[in-house]
N, C-alpha and C positions, 0 to 999 in steps of 0.2 A: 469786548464782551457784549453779547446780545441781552437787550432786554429781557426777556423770556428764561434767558439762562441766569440773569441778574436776581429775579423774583424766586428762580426757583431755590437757585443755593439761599437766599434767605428765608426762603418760606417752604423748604423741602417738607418738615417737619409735622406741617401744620395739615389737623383735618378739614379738608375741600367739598360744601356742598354745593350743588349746581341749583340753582333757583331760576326764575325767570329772566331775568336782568340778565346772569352770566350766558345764555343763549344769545345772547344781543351781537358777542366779538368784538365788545367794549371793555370791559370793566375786568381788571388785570387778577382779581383772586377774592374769594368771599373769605370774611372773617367772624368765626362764631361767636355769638349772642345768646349770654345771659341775660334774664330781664328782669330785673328785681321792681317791687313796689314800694315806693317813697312813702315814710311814716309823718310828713314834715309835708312844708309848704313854699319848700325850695324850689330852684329850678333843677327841671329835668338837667342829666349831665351822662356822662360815659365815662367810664372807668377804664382804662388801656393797660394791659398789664404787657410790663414792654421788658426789654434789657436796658438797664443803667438810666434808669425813670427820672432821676432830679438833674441830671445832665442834659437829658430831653426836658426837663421842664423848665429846665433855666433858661434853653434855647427859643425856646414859646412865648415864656415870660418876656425877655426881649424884644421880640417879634412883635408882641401887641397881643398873644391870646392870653385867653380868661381861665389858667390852671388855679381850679379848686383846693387839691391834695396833691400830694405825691407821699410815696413811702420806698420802700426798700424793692420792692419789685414791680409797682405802679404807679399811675398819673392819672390825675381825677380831671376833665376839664368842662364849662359849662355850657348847656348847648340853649342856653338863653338866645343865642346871636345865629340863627340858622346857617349863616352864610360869613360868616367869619374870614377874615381878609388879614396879612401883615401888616407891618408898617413899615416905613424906607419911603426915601427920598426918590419921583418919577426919573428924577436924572440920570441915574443910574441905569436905565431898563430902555433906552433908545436905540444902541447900536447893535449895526448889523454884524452878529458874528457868524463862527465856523454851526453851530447846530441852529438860531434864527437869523437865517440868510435869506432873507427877505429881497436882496436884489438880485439875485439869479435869475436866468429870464423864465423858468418857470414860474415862480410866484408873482412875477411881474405879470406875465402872459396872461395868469389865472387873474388877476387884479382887473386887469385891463377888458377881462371879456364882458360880457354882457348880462349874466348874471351876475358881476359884481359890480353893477354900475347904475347910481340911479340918476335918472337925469344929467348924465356925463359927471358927476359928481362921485366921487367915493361914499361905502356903505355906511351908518352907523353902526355903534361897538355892539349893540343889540341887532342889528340887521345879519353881522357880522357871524353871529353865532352858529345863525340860521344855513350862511352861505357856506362856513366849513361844515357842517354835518351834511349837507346837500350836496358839496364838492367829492367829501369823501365817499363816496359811495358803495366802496368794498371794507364794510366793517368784519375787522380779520384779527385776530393774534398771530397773524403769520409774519407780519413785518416786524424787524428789527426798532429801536430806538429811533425812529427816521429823521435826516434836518427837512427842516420846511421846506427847500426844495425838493428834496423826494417826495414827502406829499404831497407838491402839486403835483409833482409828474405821475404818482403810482397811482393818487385816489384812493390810497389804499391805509388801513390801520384801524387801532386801537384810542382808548382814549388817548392815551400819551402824544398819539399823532394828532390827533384831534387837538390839542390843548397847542401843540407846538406851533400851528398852520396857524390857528385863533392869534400866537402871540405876533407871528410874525407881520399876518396883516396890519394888527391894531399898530405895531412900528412903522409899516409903509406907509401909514396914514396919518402919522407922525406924531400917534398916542403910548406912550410907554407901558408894555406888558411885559409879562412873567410867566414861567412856565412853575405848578405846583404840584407837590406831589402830596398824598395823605390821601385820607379815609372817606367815604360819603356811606352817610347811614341811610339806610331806606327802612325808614320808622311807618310801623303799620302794624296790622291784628301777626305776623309774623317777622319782625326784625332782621336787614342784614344790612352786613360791614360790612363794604368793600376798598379794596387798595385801588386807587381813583388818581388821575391827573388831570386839573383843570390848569384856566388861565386865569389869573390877575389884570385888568386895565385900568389905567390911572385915565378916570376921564369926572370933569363938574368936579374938580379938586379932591378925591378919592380915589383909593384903590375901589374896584368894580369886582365881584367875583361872575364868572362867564364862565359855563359849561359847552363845549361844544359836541357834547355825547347825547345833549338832549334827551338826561334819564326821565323827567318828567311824563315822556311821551310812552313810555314802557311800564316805569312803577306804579304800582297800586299801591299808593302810598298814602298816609294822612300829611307826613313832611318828611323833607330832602335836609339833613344834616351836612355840614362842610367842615373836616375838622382837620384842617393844613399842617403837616407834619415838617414839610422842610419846600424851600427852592432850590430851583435848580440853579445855583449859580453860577454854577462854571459852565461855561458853555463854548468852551475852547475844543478842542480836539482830545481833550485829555477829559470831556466831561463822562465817559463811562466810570470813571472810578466813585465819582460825585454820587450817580444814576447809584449803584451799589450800594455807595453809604444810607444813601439816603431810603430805599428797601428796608434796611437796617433796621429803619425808626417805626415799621409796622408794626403791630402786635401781634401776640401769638389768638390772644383771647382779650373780646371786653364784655363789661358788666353795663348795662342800660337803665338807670333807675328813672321811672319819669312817674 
């Protein structure tokens, strides 16, 4: 199952506006924005009205995020922490599999060239960022779910390639990353959602949240919201069904109070 055909069957439904960002051939689908005004002196937070909302909030709650509410068809969560990251052990998040195959000799070759090298030394997890949005250079929705080898070799994709190519390096360098899937808000005088996939790096004893879509450099933003829905865990040969589920967990519509 293609990505593309993955987003759609879950988000056939939903109404699609094209803003600035979705010109980019990054950022997988907009999600609309109600904006309500906070009577209190809370933190701003986002409302997600989702399907089977306390079973997605239980899964969060575990995880390490900051869910507010939940009720019968939604989940309140708080965007105090911009950049919001899971929890789990780095151990876990090392090995080369079948979707970050980090030793194939394209990601190797790509490692090894000269843009990725400073001082014959490998990049930092921040340098890192810079060198997959730079490598990719055909930002597209055309490409399927790709493993990190086809991204070195195509150059080619979407955030999701974006995020996969980020994880795979930060593993060649023998730093444990994650591929995520969930929402990024671009908060400003006009609000949007979007269905977003970054990376996780466990680096200085932390998970690290990494964008390699480098939305900053496009949005007119006042701030960039991170609000992680699920990992990709399975990352075996069987992870399209994972990719599907976890689509799943987008909303149809959220509510913005700040």
């Amino acid at each position: 199952m293609s990505k593309r055909l993955a987003v759609l069957m879950a988000l056939m439904l939903l109404p699609v506006a094209v803003p600035a960002l979705e010109d980019q051939g990054l950022y997988l689908h907009v999600i609309p924005v109600d904006v309500l005004e906070r009577e209190d002196d809370q933190d701003a937070t986002l409302r997600l009205f989702i399907d089977n909302p306390e079973a997605v909030a239980a899964t969060l709650t575990a995880k390490g995020m900051a869910v507010v509410a939940s009720d019968t068809d939604s989940l309140t969560v708080s965007l105090k922490n911009a950049r919001q990251t899971f929890s789990g052990q780095p151990d876990d998040w090392l090995s080369d599999t079948f979707v970050i195959d980090y030793s194939e000799p394209s990601v190797v070759d790509m490692l090894a060239s000269d843009a990725w090298q400073n001082d014959a030394q490998p990049l930092p997890i921040e340098a890192m960022e810079d060198g997959v949005f730079d490598w990719i250079s055909d930002k597209t929705y055309a490409r399927n779910f790709d493993f990190a080898s086809t991204v070195a070799r195509t150059r080619s994709g979407d955030c999701t390639e974006h995020a996969v190519l980020l994880a795979a390096a930060a593993r060649a360098s023998g730093k444990p990353a994650r591929v995520v899937l969930g929402l990024m808000l671009v908060d400003g005088e006009s609000p949007f959602v979007y269905g977003h996939a970054w990376t996780e790096v466990w680096a200085d004893g932390e998970w690290q949240l990494l964008d390699a879509t480098k939305p900053e450099a496009y949005a007119d933003a006042e701030a960039l919201y991170y609000i992680p829905t699920g990992l990709l865990e399975n990352e075996s040969p069987s992870y399209a069904m994972s990719l599907f589920s976890l689509t799943l967990t987008f909303p149809a519509r959220v509510e913005l109070s700040r």
